[in-house]
N, C-alpha and C positions, 0 to 999 in steps of 0.2 A: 496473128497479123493485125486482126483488131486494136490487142492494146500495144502494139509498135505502132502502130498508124495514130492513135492517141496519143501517144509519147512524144512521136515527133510535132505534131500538130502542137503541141502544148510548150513543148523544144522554142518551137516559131515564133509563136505569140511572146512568150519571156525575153527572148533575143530581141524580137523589135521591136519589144519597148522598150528598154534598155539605153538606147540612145537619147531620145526625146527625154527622158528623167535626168540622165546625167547633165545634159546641157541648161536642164532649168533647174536646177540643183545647184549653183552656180561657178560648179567647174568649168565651162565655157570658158576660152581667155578675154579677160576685160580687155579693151581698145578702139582707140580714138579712131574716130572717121579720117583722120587726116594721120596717114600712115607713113608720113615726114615727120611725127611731131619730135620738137627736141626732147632733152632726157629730162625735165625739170616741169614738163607739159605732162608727160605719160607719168611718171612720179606722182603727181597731182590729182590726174584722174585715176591712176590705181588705187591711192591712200584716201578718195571721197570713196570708193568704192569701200574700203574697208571699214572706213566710220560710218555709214549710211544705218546698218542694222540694230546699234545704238549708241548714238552720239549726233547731233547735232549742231552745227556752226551759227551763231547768232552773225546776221550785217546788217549794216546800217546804211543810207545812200549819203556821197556828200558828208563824211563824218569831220572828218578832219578842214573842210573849208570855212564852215562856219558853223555855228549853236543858235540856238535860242536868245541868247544873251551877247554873241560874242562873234568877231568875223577874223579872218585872217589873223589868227594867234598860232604861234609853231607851236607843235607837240599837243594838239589841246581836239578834244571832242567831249560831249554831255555823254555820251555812253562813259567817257575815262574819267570823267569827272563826276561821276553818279556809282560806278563798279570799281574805279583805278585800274581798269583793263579799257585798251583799244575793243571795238570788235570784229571777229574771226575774219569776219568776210568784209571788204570794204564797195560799196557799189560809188560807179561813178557814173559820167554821160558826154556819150561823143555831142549830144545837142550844140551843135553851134560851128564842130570842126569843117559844115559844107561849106558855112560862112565863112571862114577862116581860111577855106581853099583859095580864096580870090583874093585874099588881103595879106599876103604872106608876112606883112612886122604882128600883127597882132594872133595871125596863129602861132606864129613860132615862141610869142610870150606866154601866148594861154597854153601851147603845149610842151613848156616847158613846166609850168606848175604841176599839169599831171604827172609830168614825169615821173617829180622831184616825192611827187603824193604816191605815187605807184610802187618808187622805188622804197619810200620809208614803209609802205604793209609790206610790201616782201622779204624787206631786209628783216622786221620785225616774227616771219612767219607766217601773215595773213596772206589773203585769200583778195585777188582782184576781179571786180566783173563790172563792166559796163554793159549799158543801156543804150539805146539811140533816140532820141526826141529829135529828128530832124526834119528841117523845116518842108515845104510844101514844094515840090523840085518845079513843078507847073508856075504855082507862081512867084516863091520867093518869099511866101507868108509862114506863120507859124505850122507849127505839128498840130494843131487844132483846127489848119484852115483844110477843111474832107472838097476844096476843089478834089475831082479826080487823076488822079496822077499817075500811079503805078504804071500804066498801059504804058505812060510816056518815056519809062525808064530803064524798060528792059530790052533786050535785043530786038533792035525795029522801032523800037519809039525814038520821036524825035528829039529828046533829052537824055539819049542814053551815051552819047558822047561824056555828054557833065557828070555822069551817074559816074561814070569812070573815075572821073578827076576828080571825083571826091572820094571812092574808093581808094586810089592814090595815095588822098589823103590819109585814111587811117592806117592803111599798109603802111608809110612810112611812118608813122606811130609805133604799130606793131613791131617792125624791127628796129628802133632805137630805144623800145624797151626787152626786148630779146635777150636773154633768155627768159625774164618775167615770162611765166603765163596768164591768160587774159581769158576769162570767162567774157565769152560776149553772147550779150542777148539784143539781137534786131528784131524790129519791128513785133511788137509784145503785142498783147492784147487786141489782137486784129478778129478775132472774132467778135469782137463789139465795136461801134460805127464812129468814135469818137476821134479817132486817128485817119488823118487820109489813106492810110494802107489800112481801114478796115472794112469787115466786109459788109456788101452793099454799097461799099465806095471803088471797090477793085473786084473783079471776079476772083473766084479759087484759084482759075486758074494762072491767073496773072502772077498774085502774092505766090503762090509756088513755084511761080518760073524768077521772077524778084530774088528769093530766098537761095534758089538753089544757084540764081549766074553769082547771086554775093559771096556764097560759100565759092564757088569752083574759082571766081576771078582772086579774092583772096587768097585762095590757099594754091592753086596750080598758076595763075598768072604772074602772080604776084610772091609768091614761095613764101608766105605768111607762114609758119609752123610753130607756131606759141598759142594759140586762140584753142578754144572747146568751147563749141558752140550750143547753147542755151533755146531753145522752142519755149514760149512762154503762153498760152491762150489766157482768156479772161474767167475764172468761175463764175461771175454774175449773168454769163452769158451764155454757161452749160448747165442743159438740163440733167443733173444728175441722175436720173431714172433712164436714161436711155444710153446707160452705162459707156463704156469705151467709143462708142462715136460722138458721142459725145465732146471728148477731147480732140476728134481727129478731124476737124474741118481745118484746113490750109495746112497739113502737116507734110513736110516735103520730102520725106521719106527716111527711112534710118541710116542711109548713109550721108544725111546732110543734118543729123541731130545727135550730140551727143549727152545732153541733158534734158531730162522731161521734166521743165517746170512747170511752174503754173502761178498765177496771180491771183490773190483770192484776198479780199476786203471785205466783200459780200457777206460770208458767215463770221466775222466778228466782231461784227460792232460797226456795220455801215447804217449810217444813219436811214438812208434807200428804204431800208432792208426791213418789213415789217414781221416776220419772224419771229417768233418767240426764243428767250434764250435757249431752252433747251432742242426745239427746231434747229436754232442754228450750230449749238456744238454738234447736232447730231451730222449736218450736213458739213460741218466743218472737218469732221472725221472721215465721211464720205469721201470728198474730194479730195484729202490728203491719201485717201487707202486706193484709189482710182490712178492717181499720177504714181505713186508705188507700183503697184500691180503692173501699170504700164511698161514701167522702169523695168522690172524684174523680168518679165517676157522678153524683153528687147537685150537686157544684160548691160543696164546703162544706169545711171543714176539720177533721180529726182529732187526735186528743192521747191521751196516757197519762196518761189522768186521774188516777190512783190508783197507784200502782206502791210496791215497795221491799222492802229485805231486811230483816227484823229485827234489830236490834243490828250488821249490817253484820260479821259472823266474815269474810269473805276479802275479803283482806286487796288484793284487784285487783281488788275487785267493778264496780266504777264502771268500769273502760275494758276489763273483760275481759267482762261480760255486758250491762251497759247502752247502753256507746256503741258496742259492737260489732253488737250486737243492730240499735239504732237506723239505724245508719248501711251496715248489711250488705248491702242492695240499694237501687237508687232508687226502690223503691215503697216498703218500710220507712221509709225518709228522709224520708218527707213529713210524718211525727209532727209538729207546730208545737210542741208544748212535752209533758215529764213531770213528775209533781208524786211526790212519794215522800212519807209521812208522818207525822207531827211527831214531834218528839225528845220525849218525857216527861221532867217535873224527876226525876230518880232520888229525890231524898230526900221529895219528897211521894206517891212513887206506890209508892219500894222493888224498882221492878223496871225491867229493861234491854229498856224501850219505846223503843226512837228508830231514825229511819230515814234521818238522815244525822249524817256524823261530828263530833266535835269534837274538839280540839285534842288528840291524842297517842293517839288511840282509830287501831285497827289498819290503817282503808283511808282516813285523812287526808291520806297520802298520796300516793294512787292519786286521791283526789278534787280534789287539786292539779292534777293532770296532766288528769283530767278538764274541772276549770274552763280548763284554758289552750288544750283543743282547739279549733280554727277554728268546727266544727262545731257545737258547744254555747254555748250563749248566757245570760250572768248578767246582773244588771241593768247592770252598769258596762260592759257589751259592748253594749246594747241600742241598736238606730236610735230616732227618734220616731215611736213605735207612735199617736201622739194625731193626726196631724193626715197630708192623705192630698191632692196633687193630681193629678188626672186629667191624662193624657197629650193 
């Protein structure tokens, strides 16, 4: 009776665990929060899913508008002029479309160039994801003006009428680029105070009600079904030693997130940052194995949403911090793509803003050698991320 009684007891324990292994194993079925997505939407996030554990998407923000050297030229970016590849992922930025809500000749010009920008990575294979720098909805001022706002914009505030109508706005974006899918990432870096949606300018609890009426009025109000929606915090702003809560201040829960990015400048090369180099790979590893791990629990995919060096000074940046960093263990590796951010024209702006190279500038070619890694992936390397059959 004894070892019957042992047997089954042992029976029990084996059976249920069983489940809980299988699901993070990663037999779970991958799928979007948004359970309308079209087929070219689900395709997209199933096939990041499959390159995440070794391969990586190189983007760049603003590639294709202008360079370093150079503004409104077709067909032309410093990544394609430095590699002869576009890159993987292209980042752009709603910044300016609330403005544009109220002036309909001038949005319907600016939003025809995205279009025209949108449609050329997709038809090429690449990877689209916007950003939002929108301006101050309280006053009317920049994404840098921290009046407080948020309160004003969500259900019950007295600007959430307007909040609307510029929702409006990018919904009707979204569906005149349909079936394109649209990596979107709102409101980024809100764990650091520099944004008027960040925190100590908005409570938790605001930005998570913000977050979740944007995703529900998007995707059910408004029958958006092309978007996978991007959560991005700030690493200079997580302390890494207090592991996974760490990332999860204002996070609006797993049915309103389908990518765990994350933003991080901090451990490579920010000037801030007194750190030692080897401090910072180490803690650059960190938080890359931190947003994975997060990933992998939830059965969603991670990315270095935001990353890069200013003006890129060393001269081995790209294989000696970035793909080393990337590729430094198998939980780091699982990154699916990093975006580094846009080159500024020098002669409109007069200063040395750009975060990847151009031709003869000091780590172009380190960023050769970078593009030719197995590892790292440009658009001319890319599988058919559009279309997805089931085993």
């Amino acid at each position: 009776m004894d070892k019957l009684l042992s047997f089954l007891v042992t029976l029990i324990l084996i059976t249920g665990c069983s489940g809980p292994q299988s699901q993070n194993s990663g037999e779970a079925e991958v799928s979007l929060i948004d359970k309308n997505a079209n087929a070219q939407t689900v395709a997209l996030y199933k096939n990041l899913h499959e390159l995440a554990p070794e391969q990586t998407m190189f983007g760049h923000q603003a590639t294709l508008d202008y360079g370093y050297t150079w503004a409104g030229e077709e067909n032309r970016s410093d990544v394609k002029d430095v590699t002869g590849s576009f890159p993987a992922v292209y980042g752009w930025d709603f910044g300016g479309f609330e403005r544009f809500a109220r002036n309909e000749e001038s949005y319907l010009e600016n939003k025809k160039q995205h279009m025209e920008w949108v449609k050329q990575a997709y038809e090429r294979g690449g990877v689209n994801t916007y950003a939002w720098h929108q301006a101050n909805p309280a006053t009317g001022r920049s994404f840098y003006d921290t009046t407080s706002a948020v309160y004003t914009i969500i259900p019950g505030g007295e600007n959430h009428a307007y909040y609307k109508t510029v929702l409006d706005t990018l919904a009707s974006f979204f569906h005149d680029v349909s079936p394109i899918p649209i990596i979107f990432r709102p409101y980024h870096e809100h764990n650091g105070d520099w944004f008027w949606w960040g925190k100590g300018l908005a409570s938790e609890e605001d930005y998570i009600t913000l977050w979740q009426f944007t995703v529900d009025y998007l995707m059910n109000e408004k029958k958006v079904h092309n978007v996978i929606y991007a959560f991005s915090p700030d690493r200079s702003r997580m302390d890494l030693d207090g592991g996974e809560e760490a990332y999860y201040y204002g996070y609006p829960g797993d049915e309103y997130v389908d990518i765990i990015g994350l933003d991080n400048y901090w451990d490579v090369g920010h000037p801030a940052n007194d750190a030692s180099a080897e401090e910072d790979s180490i803690n650059f590893i960190r938080s890359l194995e931190l947003a994975t791990s997060i990933a992998d629990k939830k059965n969603k995919v991670a990315a270095l949403t935001e990353t890069g060096m200013e003006a890129i000074p060393d001269s081995t940046w790209w294989t000696d911090v970035m793909m080393e960093g990337i590729n430094a263990t198998e939980q780091s590796r699982k990154i699916v793509y990093l975006q580094v951010w846009r080159n500024a024209n020098f002669e409109r702006e007069q200063r040395d803003h750009y975060y990847a190279p151009y031709p003869g500038q000091v780590s172009a070619d380190d960023f050769v050698e970078f593009y030719q890694d197995e590892s790292i992936l440009f658009e001319d390397e890319l599988p058919d991320l559009y279309s997805w059959e089931e085993e």
